[in-house]
Steps between C-alpha positions, in 0.01 A plus 500: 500500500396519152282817481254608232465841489271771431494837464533817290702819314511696803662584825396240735558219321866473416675577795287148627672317204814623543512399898368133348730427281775704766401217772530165215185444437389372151309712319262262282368803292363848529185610425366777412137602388402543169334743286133514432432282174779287570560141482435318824835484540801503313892495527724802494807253551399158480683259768792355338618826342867596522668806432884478376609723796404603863539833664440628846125535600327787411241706710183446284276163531571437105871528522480289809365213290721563207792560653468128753359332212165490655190379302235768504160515364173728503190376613165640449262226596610344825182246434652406193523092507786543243674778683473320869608148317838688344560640860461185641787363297726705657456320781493777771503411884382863554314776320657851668307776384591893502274723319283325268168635404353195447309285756642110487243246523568198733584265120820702474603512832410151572808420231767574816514254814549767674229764370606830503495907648502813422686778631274815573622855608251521813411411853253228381219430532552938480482658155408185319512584083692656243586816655622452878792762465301776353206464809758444762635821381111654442402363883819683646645147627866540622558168530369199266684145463548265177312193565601130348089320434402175407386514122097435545193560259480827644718798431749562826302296706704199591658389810773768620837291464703756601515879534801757569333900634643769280493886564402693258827775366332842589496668164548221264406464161258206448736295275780562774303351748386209320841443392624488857252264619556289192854435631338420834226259330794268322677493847103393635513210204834343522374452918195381377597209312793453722213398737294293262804296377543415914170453556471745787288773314212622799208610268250774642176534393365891387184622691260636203344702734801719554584539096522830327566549139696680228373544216610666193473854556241726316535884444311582782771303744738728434288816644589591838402688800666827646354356787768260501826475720800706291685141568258308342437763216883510448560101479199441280581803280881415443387115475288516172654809391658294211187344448309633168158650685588823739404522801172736612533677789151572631489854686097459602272788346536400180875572435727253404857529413782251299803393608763355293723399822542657895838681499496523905296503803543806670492512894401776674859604518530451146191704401656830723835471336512343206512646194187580237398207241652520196367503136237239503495401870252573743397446876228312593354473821437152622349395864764538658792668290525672152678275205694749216372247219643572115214558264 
């Protein structure tokens, strides 16, 4: 199928480009957002463009484009009439979307037969927003699932086309995860429109009722609770670890202590035998374990 695609400079979305373009599909353009104060939209590499010389794919969304020859563009009004009508030439019979900011109004997706989706890292209608990884890992989830939707007027809240469970790594690093269930998401797409082009795709609608949210986290997200499980404490505090706010470890009374990353949870074995913290460790006691967290 001839795909438009969107998405952005990050983890999620190239990994879902590169299984694309791995399975034949033809990749229209990709789009990415633009910068506040810029044009509507406007062409990195206009379609057309060819370089003198190929070389293997690279790993970023960019070199993707450049290297396959791929028109892309950056678009910062998705209302635009301009913007849509330059899409539309493209002539897309689908609009796949991977991490785009941006909400697409029906006019742009109306430009593909087919319409479109979007591939989002959570049990759906679970976790709907920006930040599904970060509260899966803030709620203690174990398990979670990437989730193909129906592209809507409403964030994440299409029909489920298809979804694939993942378990959360026990320990990773946020970008690690998201990077694993990126690979997982493009596996999720090439299905996806394997089943549209055949006709056989078995929409389900999302209950409203049962949605939760993720939104961008604030400061105060990343305080936690001693009176927390050392598992969850450990996940969550490894998870965001190399995220730019510490975490806040809440020790009721007033105290408070910050941890820069949990070197171990210590069983009870552990805490008889094991050997004192070093230099900028400590133990904390959670619920129902103590975490040696780096400060």
């Amino acid at each position: 199928m001839r795909v438009l695609f969107f998405g952005m400079r990050c983890i999620f979305s190239p990994p879902v480009l590169a299984a694309l373009v791995a399975a034949g599909h033809d990749i229209a353009a990709v789009i990415t957002p633009g910068p506040a104060g810029a044009p509507a939209f406007a062409w990195s590499r206009r379609p057309g463009f060819r370089s003198l010389a190929l070389s293997a794919p690279s790993a970023g969304l960019d070199a993707i484009a450049a290297d396959l020859q791929i028109p892309i563009g950056q678009l910062s009004n998705p209302r635009d009439l301009r913007a849509i009508q330059s899409l539309a030439a493209l002539e897309p019979d689908i609009i796949v979307v991977a991490c785009f900011p941006r909400l697409l109004p029906e006019m742009l997706i109306d430009i593909a037969p087919a319409g479109g989706f979007n591939l989002h890292p959570s049990r759906l209608p679970e976790l709907r927003g920006p930040e599904p990884i970060f509260w899966a890992l803030h709620n203690g989830q174990t398990t979670t699932a990437v989730t193909a939707h129906r592209l809507s007027d409403r964030f994440d809240a299409g029909e489920i086309y298809g979804q694939e469970p993942f378990t959360m790594p026990f320990g990773a690093r946020i970008g690690d995860i998201e990077a694993q269930m990126a690979q997982l998401a493009g596996g999720i797409a090439i299905r996806t429109l394997d089943l549209i082009a055949k006709n056989t795709l078995e929409p389900m609608r999302q209950c409203d009722s049962e949605a939760t949210y993720a939104p961008f986290p604030t400061m105060h997200d990343f305080i936690i609770s001693s009176s927390w499980s050392a598992r969850r404490a450990v996940a969550f505090i490894r998870g965001v670890a190399t995220e730019a706010q510490p975490v806040t470890i809440d020790l009721g009374s007033g105290e408070a202590i910050a941890a820069r990353d949990a070197a171990k949870w210590l069983s009870e074995r552990d805490q008889c035998v094991h050997n004192a913290a070093a230099d900028g460790e400590i133990d904390i006691a959670f619920a129902d374990g103590v975490v040696r967290i780096r400060r």
